[in-house]
C-alpha positions in Angstrom: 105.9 74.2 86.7 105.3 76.5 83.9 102.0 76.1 82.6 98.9 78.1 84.0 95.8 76.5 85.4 92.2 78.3 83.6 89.1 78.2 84.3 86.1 79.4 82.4 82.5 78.6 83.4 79.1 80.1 82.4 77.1 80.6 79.4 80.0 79.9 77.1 81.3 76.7 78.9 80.1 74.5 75.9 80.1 76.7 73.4 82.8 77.4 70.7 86.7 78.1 71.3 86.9 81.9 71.0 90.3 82.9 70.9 91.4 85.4 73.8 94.5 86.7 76.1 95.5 83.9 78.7 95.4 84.9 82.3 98.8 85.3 82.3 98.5 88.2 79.7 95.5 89.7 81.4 96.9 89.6 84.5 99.6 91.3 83.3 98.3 93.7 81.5 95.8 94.9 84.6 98.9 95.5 86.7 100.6 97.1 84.4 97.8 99.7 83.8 97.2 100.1 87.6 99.6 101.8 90.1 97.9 101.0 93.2 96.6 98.2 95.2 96.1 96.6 98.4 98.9 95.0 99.8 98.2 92.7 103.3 101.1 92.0 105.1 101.2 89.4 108.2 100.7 91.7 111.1 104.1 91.8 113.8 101.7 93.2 117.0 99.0 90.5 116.1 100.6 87.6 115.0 99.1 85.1 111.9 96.4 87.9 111.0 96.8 90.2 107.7 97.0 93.6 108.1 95.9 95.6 105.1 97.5 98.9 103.4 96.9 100.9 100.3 99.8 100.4 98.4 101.3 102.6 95.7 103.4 100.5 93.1 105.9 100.2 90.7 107.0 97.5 88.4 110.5 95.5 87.3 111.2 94.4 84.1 108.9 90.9 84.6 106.1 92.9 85.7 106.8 92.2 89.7 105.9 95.0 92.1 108.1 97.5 93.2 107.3 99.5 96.8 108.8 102.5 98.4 107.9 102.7 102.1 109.0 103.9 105.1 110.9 101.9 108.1 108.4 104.0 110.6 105.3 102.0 108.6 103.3 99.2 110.1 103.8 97.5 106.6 107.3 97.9 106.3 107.7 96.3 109.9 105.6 93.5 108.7 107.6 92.6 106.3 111.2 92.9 108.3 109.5 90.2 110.1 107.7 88.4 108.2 108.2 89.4 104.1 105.5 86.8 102.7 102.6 89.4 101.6 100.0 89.5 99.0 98.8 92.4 96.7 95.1 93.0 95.4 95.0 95.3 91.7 91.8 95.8 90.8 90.4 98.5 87.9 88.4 101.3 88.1 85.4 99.7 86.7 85.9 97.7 90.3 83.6 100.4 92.0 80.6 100.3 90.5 81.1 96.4 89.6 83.2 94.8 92.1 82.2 91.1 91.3 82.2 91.6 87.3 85.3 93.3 87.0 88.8 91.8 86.7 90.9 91.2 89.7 94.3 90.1 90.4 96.1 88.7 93.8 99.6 88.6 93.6 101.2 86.3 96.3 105.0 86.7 97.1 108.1 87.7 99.6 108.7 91.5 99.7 112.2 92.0 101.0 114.5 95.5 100.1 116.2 96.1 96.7 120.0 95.5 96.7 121.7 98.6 96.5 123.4 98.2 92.8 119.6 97.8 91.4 118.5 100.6 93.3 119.1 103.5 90.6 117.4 101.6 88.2 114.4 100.5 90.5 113.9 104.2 91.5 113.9 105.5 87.6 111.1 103.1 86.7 109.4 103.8 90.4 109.0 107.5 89.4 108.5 107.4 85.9 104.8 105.6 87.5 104.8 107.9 90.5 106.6 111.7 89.8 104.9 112.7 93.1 107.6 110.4 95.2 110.3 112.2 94.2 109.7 114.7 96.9 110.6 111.9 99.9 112.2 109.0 97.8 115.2 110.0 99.2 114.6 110.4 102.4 116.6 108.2 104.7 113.6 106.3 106.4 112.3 105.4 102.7 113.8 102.2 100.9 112.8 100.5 97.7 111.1 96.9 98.6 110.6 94.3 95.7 108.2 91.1 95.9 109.1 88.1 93.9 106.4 86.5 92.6 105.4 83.3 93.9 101.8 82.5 93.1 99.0 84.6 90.9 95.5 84.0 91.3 93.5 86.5 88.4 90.0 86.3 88.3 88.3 87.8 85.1 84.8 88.4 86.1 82.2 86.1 86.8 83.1 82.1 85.7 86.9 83.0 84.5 89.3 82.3 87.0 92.7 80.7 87.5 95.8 80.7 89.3 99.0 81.8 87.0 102.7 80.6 87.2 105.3 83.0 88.2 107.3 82.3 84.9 104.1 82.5 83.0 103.7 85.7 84.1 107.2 87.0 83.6 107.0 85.8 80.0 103.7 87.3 79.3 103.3 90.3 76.9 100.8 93.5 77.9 98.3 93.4 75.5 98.8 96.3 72.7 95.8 98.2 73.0 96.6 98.4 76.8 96.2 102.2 76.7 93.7 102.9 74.5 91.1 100.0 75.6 88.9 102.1 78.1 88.9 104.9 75.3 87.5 102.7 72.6 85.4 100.9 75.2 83.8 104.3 75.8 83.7 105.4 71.8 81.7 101.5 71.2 79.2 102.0 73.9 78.4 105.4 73.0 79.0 105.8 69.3 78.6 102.4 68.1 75.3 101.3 70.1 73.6 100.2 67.2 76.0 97.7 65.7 77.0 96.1 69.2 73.4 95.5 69.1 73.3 94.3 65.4 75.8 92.0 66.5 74.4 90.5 69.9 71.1 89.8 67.6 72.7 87.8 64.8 75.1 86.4 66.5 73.9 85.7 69.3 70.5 84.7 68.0 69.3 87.0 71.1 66.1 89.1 71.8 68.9 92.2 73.2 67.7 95.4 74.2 70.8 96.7 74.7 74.5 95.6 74.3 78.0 96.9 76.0 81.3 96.5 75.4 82.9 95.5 79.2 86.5 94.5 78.1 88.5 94.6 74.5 92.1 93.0 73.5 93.8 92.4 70.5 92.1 89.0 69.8 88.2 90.4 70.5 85.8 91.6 73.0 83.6 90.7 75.2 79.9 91.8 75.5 77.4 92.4 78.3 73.6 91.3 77.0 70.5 92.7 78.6 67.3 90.5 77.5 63.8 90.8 78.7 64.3 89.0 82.3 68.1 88.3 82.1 71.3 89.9 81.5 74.1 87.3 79.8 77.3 87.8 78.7 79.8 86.4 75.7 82.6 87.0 73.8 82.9 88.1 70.3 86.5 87.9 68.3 88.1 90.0 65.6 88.7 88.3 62.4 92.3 88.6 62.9 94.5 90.3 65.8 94.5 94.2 66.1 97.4 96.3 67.2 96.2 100.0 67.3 92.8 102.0 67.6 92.6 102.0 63.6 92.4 98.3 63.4 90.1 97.8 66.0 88.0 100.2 64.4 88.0 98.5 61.2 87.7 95.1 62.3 84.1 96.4 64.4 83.1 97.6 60.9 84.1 94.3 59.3 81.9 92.4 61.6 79.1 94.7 61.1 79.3 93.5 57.5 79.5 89.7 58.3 76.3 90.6 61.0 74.4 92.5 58.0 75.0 89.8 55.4 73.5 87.0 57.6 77.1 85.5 58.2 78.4 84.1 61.3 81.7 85.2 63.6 83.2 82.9 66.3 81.8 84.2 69.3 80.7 82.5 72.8 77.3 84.5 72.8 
């Protein structure tokens, strides 16, 4: 199988197709901007329960996790015996919104590098994590690699779907990876007013206040709060951005579609 399986439910179920990343590229691109999640492994002392660990993480060149761990750790003994494992990423936004925020379970076999990929596996390791160099060569550490099996991402409330392996692999991180929280930030604080022009025309809404909660090249999406409710949509860029200057631009250009009375494709 190749193809992903997505679902997307709530206020925008019916509403029109506004284009955005598929969970394969979202998915992607939150583990790519992470470097640490939880791993559960299937517990050798307790047999058939999960025993959790917080898991420091590098990637390969599909985007598959990468650890370096000790023989003398529970984990690591886990997974001599047992190398099926799973590992939860989750953002930082996850703490003060742990149900809203995006989440993704990777679901896999964790078993040690072969030694002729090892150089390139520990170059790419601590390129994510300098601090390892102090013990990654210490002779009870070893590099451990999960292939991918199953991906289950989760997007926030109503968006959720499990993601094939090759899916995954092929996927692309979005562009404005990097600089997304930054412009996220510069929106809410800087740009207040036309977020809110926006959720008012577009949305046809009575907002009192509207944030930015996620941005990619195709659009963002926008957190409502109404007298008695708060509601959520998605509003997308005339055309794909690539860089800070474009999304910048293409805010201003809907701020000119908003003031003139004309509509955007949007899912608010």
């Amino acid at each position: 199988m190749s193809s992903s399986q997505q679902h997307n439910s709530g206020p925008d179920s019916d509403g029109p197709d506004v284009p955005e990343p598929s969970h394969a590229e979202r998915a992607k691109t939150l583990v790519y901007l992470q470097s640490t999640g939880s791993l559960s492994t299937l517990s050798r002392k307790q047999p058939g329960w999960p025993f959790g660990s917080v898991m420091p993480y590098g990637l390969d060149d599909e985007g598959q996790p990468v650890f370096l761990i000790s023989t003398m750790a529970m984990h690591t003994q886990n997974l001599l015996g047992d190398p099926r494992a799973s590992l939860l990423v989750t953002p930082p936004e996850s703490r003060s919104d742990p149900l809203g925020a995006a989440r993704v379970t990777l679901m896999g076999t964790a078993t040690k590098v072969p030694k002729e990929e090892a150089v390139a596996v520990r170059e790419r390791y601590l390129a994510r994590h300098a601090n390892a160099s102090y013990w990654v060569d210490f002779q009870d550490f070893g590099f451990f690699r999960m292939a991918l099996t199953e991906i289950y991402f989760v997007g926030g409330f109503g968006s959720m779907g499990w993601v094939m392996p090759d899916d995954y692999a092929g996927a692309a991180v979005d562009p404005l990876a990097d600089e997304a929280s930054n412009l996220i930030r510069e929106f809410n604080t800087e740009q207040a007013d036309t977020l809110l022009l926006l959720a008012r025309v577009f949305g046809n809404a009575e907002a009192q206040q509207a944030t930015v909660t996620a941005l990619d090249r195709l659009g963002f999406h926008l957190r409502l709060t109404t007298p008695g409710r708060m509601q959520g949509g998605r509003v997308a860029f005339a055309n794909p951005v690539r860089n800070a200057s474009e999304v910048r631009a293409g805010l201003a250009g809907l701020a000119v579609q908003a003031n003139a009375g004309l509509q955007a494709l949007h899912s608010l």
